[in-house]
Each structure stands twice: as C-alpha cells, then as structure tokens.
Steps between C-alpha positions, in 0.01 A plus 500: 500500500502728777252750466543719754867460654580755818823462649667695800218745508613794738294825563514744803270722613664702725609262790262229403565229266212492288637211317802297623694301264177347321551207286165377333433345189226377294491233214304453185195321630518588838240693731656682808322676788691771723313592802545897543360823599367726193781753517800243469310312207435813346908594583573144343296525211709831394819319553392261254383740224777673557319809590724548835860488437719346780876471548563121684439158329346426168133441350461286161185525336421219244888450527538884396644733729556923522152409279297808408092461454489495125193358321653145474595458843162619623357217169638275729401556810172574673450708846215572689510756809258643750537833366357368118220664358229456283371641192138540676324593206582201324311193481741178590501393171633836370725482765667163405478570166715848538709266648489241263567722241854658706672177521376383176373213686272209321311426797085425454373780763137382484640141630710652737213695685296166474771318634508732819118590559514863324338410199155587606653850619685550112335763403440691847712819595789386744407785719095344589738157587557389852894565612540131514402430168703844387785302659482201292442709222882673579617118518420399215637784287872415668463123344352592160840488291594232734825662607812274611429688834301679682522664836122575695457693857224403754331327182219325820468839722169592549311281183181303588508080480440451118718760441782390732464134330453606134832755578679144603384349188632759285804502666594116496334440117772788394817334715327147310589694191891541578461874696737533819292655762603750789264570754497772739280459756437717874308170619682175522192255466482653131843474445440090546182505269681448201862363618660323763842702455435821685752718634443773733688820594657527844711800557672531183477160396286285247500161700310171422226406743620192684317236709565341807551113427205306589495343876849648552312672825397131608754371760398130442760261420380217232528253769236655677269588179531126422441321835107442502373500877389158601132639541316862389297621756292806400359695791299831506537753779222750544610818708237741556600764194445196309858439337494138359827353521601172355685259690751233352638222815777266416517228805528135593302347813545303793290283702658698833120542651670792783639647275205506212290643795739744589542609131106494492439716802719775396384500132315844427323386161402234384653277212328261295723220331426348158682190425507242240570222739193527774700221754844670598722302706796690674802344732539607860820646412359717239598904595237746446604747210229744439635781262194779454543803251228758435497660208236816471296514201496907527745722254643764686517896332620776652312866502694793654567367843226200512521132348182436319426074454318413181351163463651321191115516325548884518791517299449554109873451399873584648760666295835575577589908433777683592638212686221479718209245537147696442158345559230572243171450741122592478593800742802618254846475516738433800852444526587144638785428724544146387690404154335399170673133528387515893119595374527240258544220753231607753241594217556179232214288743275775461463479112800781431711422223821632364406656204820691418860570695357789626083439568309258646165465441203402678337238233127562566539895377638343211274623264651489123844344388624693157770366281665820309713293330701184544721654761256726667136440708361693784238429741208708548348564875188492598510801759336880481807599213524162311903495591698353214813320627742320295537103473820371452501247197724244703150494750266464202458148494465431882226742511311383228502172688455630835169713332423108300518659147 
C-alpha cells in the first residue's frame, strides 16, 4: 500500500521550477529521509495536506486523492513541524493525555514517558523543560494513535545527545509498529540516522543519494592485485618535516658485483631486507628489477587556497556529503580531495573501518555500538560532541569480530 504516492509533481514559481516532475513514494513500513532546506519542506509538507493547491501531476494520500483534512484523515496520520507549539502550562502528562483523549487512543502515557526518559519530568510544566526534551515531548504526541503515517521536519536540529537518541528511538519503535515515516531533514547526516533511503532535493528534483562503487577510482587490474612480489621490503624515509613514508620494493637479485656496487653507491636510503630464506642464491644472468612505490601516510584537505595534511590518528571518522569526501578531525571539519572508496584503501592499515556506504570510522573513537532494532545500530564517538553515525547491518558482524565480541 502506497502511502504517500506523488506523481509528475510540477510547480513554478515564477521562472524557477520549484518542483520538477517529482515522483516519490512511500510504502507501509517504510522510513524515508529527504535532505532539504526548511522552506521547500515546509512548501512540501503543504502539498501533501493539501493546504497549497497546484495545477501539474497528482498527490495520493493513503491512496486518496483531491483529499480534504477531515478528522479521519488527520486519525490517520501524524505530522510534526518546526513551527508546533506547546501547551506550556501543561504538565507532559496532561499534554499526552489531551492527546490521548483526541484520537481516542488506548495508549498507557505513564509507560510511554518511562519508556523515553520523561517520566521523572510527568508532572513538571513543559515550559521549566529544556527545548530538547520539549522536542521529544512534540514526538511523541505525533506517534500516540500510531497513525499509518506520519510526516516530521528537522525532528534532530538543535536537541542535545539523549535527546537526539531517545528522538531515534521513538521514531524506529513507531515504524516497528507498521507507521510509514517521512523525514524532512536540512542536515543530511540526520537524514541517514534512521534510514538508508534518503533522497535529496537538487533544483527541482527529489533524487536518491547515490554512491560511487567501491575501488572503481583504483586503476589496478586483478592481475596486478593478485601477483604477490617475490619479497616485501619495508623502508622508512625520514625528511626533515618528519613525513614517514612507507616503502613497498618488489625485485629479484643478481650476483653482478659492478653492478650491486653501482646500485649501492647511488642508493639515497637505506633498505633493510627481511627474508624467510637467509642463503639466496641468484644466476649471473639474473636482471635487476627493482620496482619502488611510496605511498604517504598523510590525508590531504583543502582550506581556501592551502592543502592542510592530517595524519590518519587525527582523523575521528570520514563521511561522504554532498558528493564530497569530508574529514571529521580533532581540529574540526575539512573537506578532502580524495574519494570515500580512495580513503578507505589508504586508511584500512591504520585501524579505519567501513562502517557504512557513506562513513568510515576510526575504530579506537569507537565508543558505544547501539542496536535500535534488528535493522538499525549506530556507533557512538568518542570525540568533544559524542558523534552518532550509522552502522550498516550488512557490517555488523565483521565489526563485532574485528572489536572480538
């Protein structure tokens, strides 16, 4: 059952397109995020209640279109917008209960506020609460006749950690229930804290948010990936700024003594050889092959005009937003010029892991793992802000054994 159907969806506003042939749907059971500014949720929002009229393409509404809000289509649904108010005076259990009462719901409001840390606050006016908590308090109220949807704006703007984890909770235990879910969202790393489909809106258009395919910026032919070097040779170069680099050295030797010299002579750092087999014997005819490849342990970012380089034990976690590559570091946030699947590959040896298609992690600011549900866990960071980023459940099990537990 299509809950919300929009097809063809065509609005001008004066020579812009606000929205340009929009098709976008969402099933029973479903959570969606769109990624927008406040003003075009807010215009979106009306389109859906029917509150703006428009002339091109159609809008069904729990299959019902040319709908007006009567008391059984708003039964059905629940909304929650940044523009809500409170009834201040109220305690939050009046609150819910007014509520309750409205949609003749049979919902236990004492369990609910226990369920979602407002219990010890039942009986305190909403107005001495903190906005955060006022917040969750608006939440709640939009799941508490457990509508067959429910559309919510900026739900994560501006709430404090228990809040912004509690709001989460609320909002997958209610989609758990059988409630479609839109989100609207001006930030995209909320948009992902409750789904993976998220859309965004690029002039005129609701798009999904696609990924590069892993490695595809890798030009290394599977020959070449699966040719091991005859020996590994790790070398470390010292400049004066102190950049470490790591050197790999694929060769084969000869017992040419002129031309081992020669090779010797004009060598300008040292290399040390491990090998298994301590007596090497080589053939006269043997041709020198030495293959050498440095690969910088510094991640590039660029500010204004400069290129700042972070060491990898700087960087909290990378995300992918707005088709860019950002680094989260201790210094804040910089834009990256390399690709997710390219930081993936130079930051997997220094304990980074893939947590999700568009984050990688650093593992030791790993600081909780939380399973919302069977389908949904986040990680929680150990930095200033305790970021939440999502985990994808396909990753769940190589973590745990990656993190031994």
């Amino acid at each position: 059952m299509n809950l919300l159907d929009i097809k063809n969806l065509t609005i001008n506003n004066g020579n812009l397109k606000l929205f340009n042939d929009v098709n976008f749907s969402i099933d029973r059971n479903e959570i969606k995020s769109i990624k927008c500014s406040s003003d075009i949720s807010s215009e979106l929002i009306n389109l859906i209640l029917n509150i703006t009229s428009f002339s091109i393409g159609e809008i069904k509404l729990l299959e019902t279109s040319n709908y007006n809000l009567t008391k059984k289509l708003l039964s059905e649904i629940g909304l929650y917008t940044i523009n809500d108010g409170l009834y201040m005076r109220l305690t939050p259990y009046q609150y819910l209960s007014y509520f309750k009462k409205l949609y003749n719901s049979e919902i236990d409001i004492d369990q609910m506020l226990n369920h979602y840390g407002l219990h010890k606050h039942r009986s305190t006016k909403i107005n001495k609460l903190s906005s955060s908590q006022q917040r969750r308090l608006s939440i709640m109220r939009v799941f508490l006749h457990t509508p067959d949807f429910a559309i919510i704006q900026n739900p994560f703007d501006n709430v404090d950690l228990e809040s912004r984890i509690l709001i989460k909770k609320i909002i997958l235990d209610a989609n758990t229930n059988g409630t479609g879910i839109l989100i609207l969202s001006n930030d995209i790393d909320n948009c992902f804290l409750t789904t993976e489909s998220v859309y965004i809106y690029e002039e005129g258009k609701i798009l999904p948010v696609s990924f590069p395919e892993e490695n595809t910026d890798d030009n290394i032919s599977d020959e070449e990936t699966e040719k091991p070097p005859m020996n590994s040779v790790n070398t470390t170069i010292v400049s004066k700024d102190s950049v470490v680099s790591s050197v790999d050295t694929s060769f084969t030797e000869s017992n040419d003594s002129s031309s081992k010299k020669s090779n010797q002579e004009s060598a300008k750092y040292t290399v040390s050889i491990e090998d298994d087999e301590k007596n090497v014997t080589s053939s006269k005819n043997d041709d020198i092959n030495m293959n050498i490849s440095l690969k910088f342990n510094k991640v590039p970012a660029k500010v204004d005009d400069k290129i700042i380089l972070f060491n990898p034990t700087d960087i909290i976690y990378c995300e992918s937003r707005d088709r860019a590559a950002v680094l989260h570091t201790v210094e804040g946030e910089f834009q990256c010029s390399l690709t997710l699947a390219q930081l993936e590959q130079k930051l997997k040896a220094f304990g980074f892991f893939r947590c999700h298609r568009s984050y990688i992690v650093n593992l030791q600011n790993i600081k909780e793992l939380i399973a919302w549900s069977k389908n949904s866990y986040s990680l929680i960071l150990n930095d200033k802000t305790k970021s939440e980023i999502p985990l994808s459940k396909g990753r769940i099990e190589e973590l745990k054994t990656i993190l031994g537990i």
